[in-house]
C-alpha positions in Angstrom: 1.6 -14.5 3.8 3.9 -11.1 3.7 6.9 -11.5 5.5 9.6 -9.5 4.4 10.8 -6.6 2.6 7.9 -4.6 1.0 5.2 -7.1 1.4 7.5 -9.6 -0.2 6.6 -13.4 0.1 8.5 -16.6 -0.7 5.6 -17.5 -3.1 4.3 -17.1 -6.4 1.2 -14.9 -7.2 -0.5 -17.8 -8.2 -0.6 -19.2 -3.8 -2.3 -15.9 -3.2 -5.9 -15.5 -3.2 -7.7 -13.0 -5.4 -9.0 -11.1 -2.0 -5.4 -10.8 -1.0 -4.1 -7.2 -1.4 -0.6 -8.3 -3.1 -2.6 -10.2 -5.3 -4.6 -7.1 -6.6 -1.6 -5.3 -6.6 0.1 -7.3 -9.2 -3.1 -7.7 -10.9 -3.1 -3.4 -11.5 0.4 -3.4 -12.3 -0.6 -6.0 -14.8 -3.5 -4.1 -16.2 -1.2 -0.8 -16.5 1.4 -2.5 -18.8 4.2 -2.7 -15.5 4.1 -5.9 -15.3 3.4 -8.5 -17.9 0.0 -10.1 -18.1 1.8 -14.1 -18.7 3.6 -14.2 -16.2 3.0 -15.4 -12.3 5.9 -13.2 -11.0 7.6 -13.9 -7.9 6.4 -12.2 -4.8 9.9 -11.3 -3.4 9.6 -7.9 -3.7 13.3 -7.2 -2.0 14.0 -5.4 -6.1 11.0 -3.2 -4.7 13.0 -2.5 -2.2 16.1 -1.9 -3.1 14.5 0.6 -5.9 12.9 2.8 -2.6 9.1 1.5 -2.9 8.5 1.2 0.5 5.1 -0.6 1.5 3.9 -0.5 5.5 0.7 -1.4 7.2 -0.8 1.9 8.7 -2.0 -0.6 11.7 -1.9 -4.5 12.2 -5.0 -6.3 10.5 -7.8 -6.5 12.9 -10.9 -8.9 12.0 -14.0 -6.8 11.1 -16.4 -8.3 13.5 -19.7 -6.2 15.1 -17.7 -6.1 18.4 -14.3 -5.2 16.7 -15.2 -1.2 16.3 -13.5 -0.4 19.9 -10.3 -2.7 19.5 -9.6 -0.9 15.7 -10.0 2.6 17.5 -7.4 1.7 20.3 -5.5 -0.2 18.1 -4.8 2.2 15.6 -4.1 5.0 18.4 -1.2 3.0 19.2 -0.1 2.3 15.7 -0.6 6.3 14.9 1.8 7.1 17.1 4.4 4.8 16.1 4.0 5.2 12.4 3.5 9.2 13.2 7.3 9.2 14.7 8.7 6.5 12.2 7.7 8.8 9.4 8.5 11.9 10.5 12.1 10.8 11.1 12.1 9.3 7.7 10.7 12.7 6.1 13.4 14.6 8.4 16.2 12.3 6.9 15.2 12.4 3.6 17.7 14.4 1.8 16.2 13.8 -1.9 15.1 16.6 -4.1 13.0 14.7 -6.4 9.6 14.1 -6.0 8.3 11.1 -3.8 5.2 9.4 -4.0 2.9 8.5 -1.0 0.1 6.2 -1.8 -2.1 6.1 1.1 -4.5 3.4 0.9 -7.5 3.2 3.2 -10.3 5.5 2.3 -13.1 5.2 5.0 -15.3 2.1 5.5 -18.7 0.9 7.3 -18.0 -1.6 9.9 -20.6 -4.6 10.5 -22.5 -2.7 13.3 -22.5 0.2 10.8 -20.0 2.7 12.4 -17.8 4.1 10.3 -13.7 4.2 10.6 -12.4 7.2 8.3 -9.3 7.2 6.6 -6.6 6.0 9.1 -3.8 6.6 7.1 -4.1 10.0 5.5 -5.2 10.9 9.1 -1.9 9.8 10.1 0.3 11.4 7.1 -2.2 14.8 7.9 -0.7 15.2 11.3 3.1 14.4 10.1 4.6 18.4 10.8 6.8 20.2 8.2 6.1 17.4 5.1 8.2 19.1 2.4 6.5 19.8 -1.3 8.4 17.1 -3.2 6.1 14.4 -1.5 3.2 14.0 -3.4 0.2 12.1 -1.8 -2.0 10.2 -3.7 -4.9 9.2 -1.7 -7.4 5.7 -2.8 -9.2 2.6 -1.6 -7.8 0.3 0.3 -7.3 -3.0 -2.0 -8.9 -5.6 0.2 -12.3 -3.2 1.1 -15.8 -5.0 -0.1 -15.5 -4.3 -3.8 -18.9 -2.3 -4.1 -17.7 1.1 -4.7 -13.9 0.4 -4.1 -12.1 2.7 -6.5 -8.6 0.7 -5.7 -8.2 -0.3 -9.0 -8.8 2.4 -10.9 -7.0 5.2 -8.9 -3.8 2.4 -8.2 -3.4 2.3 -11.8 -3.3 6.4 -12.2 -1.0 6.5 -9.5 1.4 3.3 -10.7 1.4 4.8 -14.3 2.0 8.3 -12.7 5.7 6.6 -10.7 6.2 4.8 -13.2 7.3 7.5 -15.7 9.0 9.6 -13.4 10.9 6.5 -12.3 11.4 3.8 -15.0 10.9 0.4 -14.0 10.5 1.0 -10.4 8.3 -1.5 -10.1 10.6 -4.4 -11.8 10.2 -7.3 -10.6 12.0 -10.6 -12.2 9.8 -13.0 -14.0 10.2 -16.8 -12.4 12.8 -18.8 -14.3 10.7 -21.3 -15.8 8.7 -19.4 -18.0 
C-alpha cells in the first residue's frame, strides 16, 4: 500500500492491517508518547519527509516460500549493489555535522525450508567505505518478522525516543481533520 515519500500512503492507519509494517510503526510511535494514542493519523508521511526521515526497502519484498531461498539471495545481490552506491553518495554528500540516525531493520530470519538469511541490511551499511562518526546505527527486528522472538517493538521504541529528543517532533505527523 506504500507509494510515495517515506512509506507514505493515501490512507488512514485504520486500511492497514496489523501485520503491515507502517501499521506497527505508528503503533510504537504510539506507545512511546510520539504520536497520540486517539488518533488514526494519516499515512502521508511527505512531513516525514520533509523533516529528513528517510525510509527505504533494503530489497523488494519477496514471498517466503520453501523454494524462495535462491531468488532472495540473487535478489538482494542486485539490490546491494544499488542501495550500496545510492548510500554511499548520500553519505559523501551529506554535509551535516549533527548526528544522524540509521535504523536498520532486518535482523536475521529462518526461511520455510529452514535456511537462514542474516541481516541484509546491516550487511549492506557494513560494506558502505569511509561512514563518518555522526551516523549512529541502531540495529533491530524487522517489523513484519513472525512475532516469536521479534524484538521490533521494543528496540523501535528506544531508538524513536532516542531521535526524538535530539530532534523535536521529527516524527510529526498531522492528525486527520475530523477528529
Amino acid at each position: 500500500m506504500a507509494n510515495g515519500l517515506a512509506f507514505s500512503s493515501n490512507t488512514t492507519e485504520d486500511e492497514f492491517t496489523e501485520n503491515q509494517a507502517i501499521f506497527k510503526v505508528h503503533k510504537v510511535l504510539k506507545v512511546a508518547g510520539i504520536l497520540d494514542k486517539q488518533y488514526d493519523y494519516d499515512c502521508g508521511h511527505e512531513e516525514w519527509a520533509r523533516n529528513g526521515v528517510l525510509l527505504l526497502n533494503a530489497a523488494l519484498t519477496i514471498p517466503l516460500t520453501d523454494d524462495s531461498a535462491p531468488n532472495i539471495k540473487e535478489h538482494c545481490k542486485t539490490w546491494k549493489k544499488f542501495l550500496a552506491k545510492l548510500l554511499g553518495k548520500w553519505i559523501e554528500d551529506t554535509r551535516f555535522r549533527q548526528t544522524i540516525y540509521v535504523m536498520l531493520w532486518g535482523h536475521g530470519w529462518k526461511l520455510p525450508d529452514g535456511k537462514r538469511v542474516e541481516n541484509y541490511a546491516k550487511e549492506l551499511w557494513d560494506g558502505i567505505p569511509n561512514v563518518p562518526s555522526n551516523f549512529q546505527v541502531r540495529p533491530a527486528h524487522h517489523p513484519t518478522f513472525p512475532k516469536k522472538g521479534n524484538m521490533f517493538e521494543v528496540h523501535a521504541k528506544e531508538h524513536f525516543l532516542e531521535v526524538a529528543s535530539v530532534y523535536k517532533d521529527i516524527f510529526h505527523i498531522t492528525p486527520p481533520a475530523n477528529t
